[in-house]
C-alpha positions in Angstrom: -10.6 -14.6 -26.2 -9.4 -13.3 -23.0 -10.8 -10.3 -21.1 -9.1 -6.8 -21.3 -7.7 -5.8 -18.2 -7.4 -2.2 -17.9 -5.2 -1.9 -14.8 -2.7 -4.1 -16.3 -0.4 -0.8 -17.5 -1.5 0.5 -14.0 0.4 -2.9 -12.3 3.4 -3.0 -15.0 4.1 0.3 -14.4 4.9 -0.2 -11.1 7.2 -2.9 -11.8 11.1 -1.7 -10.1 9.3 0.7 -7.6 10.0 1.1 -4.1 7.9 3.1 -1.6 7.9 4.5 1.8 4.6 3.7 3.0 5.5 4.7 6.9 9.0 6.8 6.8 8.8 7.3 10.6 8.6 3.3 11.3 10.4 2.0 8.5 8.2 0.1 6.4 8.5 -0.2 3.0 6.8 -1.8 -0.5 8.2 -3.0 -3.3 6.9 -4.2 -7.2 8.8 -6.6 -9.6 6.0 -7.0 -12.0 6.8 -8.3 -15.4 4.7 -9.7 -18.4 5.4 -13.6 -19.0 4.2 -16.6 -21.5 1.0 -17.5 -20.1 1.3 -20.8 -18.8 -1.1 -23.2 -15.9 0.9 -22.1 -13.7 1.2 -18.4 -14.9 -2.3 -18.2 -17.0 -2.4 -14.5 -16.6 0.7 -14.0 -18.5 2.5 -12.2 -15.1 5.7 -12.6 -13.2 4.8 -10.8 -10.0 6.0 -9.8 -6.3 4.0 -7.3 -4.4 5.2 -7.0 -1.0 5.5 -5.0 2.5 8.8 -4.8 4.7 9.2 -4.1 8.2 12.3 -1.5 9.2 14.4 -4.7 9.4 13.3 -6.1 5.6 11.6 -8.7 6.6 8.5 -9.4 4.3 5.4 -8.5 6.1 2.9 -9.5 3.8 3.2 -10.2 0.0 1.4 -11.4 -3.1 3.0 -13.6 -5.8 3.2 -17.0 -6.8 7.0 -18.3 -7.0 5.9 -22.0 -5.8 2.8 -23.9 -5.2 1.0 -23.4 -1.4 -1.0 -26.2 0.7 -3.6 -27.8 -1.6 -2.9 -26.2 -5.2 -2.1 -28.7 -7.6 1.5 -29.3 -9.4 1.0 -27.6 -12.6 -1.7 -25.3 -11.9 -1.8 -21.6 -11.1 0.3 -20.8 -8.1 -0.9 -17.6 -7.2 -0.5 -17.1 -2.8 -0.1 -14.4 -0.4 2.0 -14.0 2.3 1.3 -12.6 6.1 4.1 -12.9 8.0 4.9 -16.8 8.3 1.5 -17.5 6.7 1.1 -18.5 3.2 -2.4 -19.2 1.7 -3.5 -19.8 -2.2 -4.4 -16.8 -3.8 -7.0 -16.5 -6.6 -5.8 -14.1 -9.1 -8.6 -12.4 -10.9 -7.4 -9.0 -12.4 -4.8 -6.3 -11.6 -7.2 -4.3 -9.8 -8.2 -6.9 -7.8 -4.3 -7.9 -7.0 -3.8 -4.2 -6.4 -6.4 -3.5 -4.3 -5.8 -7.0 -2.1 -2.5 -5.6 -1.7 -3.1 -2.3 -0.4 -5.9 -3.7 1.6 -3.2 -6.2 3.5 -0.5 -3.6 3.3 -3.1 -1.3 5.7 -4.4 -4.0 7.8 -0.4 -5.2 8.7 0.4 -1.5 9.8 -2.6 -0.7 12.0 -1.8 -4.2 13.9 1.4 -2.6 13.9 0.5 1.2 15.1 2.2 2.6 12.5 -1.6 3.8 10.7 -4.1 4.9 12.8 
């Protein structure tokens, strides 16, 4: 039996949302975050894009796992992150967890940038 995550709702809500997280620079979040089969490459039952645009809409930095990264395995989970032209397996414990990664990543990006101080 499989764990209860209580942010879960907390994530799926978000799911559609687009925020201003620095309205005089520009940058911007968005959420697609859906529930899916569980699968290997899925096992936590989530379709799921987190990511942090620059003025332009570039992506920033992002969380989500559309394709396997450097060693994961074919057929496995294929949770990664994003930072800029980086792209490094991620290991997807909980919603909390993703969210808190995320906003973590999302801060560090805009105080290299200046926009946060």
């Amino acid at each position: 039996m499989r764990k209860h995550d209580s942010a879960l709702d907390a994530l799926l809500d978000l799911d559609g949302l687009t925020l201003a997280v620095d309205p005089e620079g520009g940058h911007w979040v968005r959420f697609v975050v859906t529930q899916a089969p569980a699968t290997p490459e899925k096992p936590h039952g989530l379709d799921y894009s987190l990511t942090l645009h620059g003025p332009d809409g570039e992506r920033l930095a992002g969380f989500d796992h559309a394709h396997p990264v450097g060693k994961q395995k074919p057929g496995g989970p294929q949770d990664h992150r994003h930072r800029i032209q980086t792209i490094r397996p991620y290991t997807y414990s909980d919603a909390a967890t993703l969210l808190a990664d995320f906003w973590t990543a999302v801060d560090t990006e805009l105080k290299e940038r200046g926009a946060l101080r």
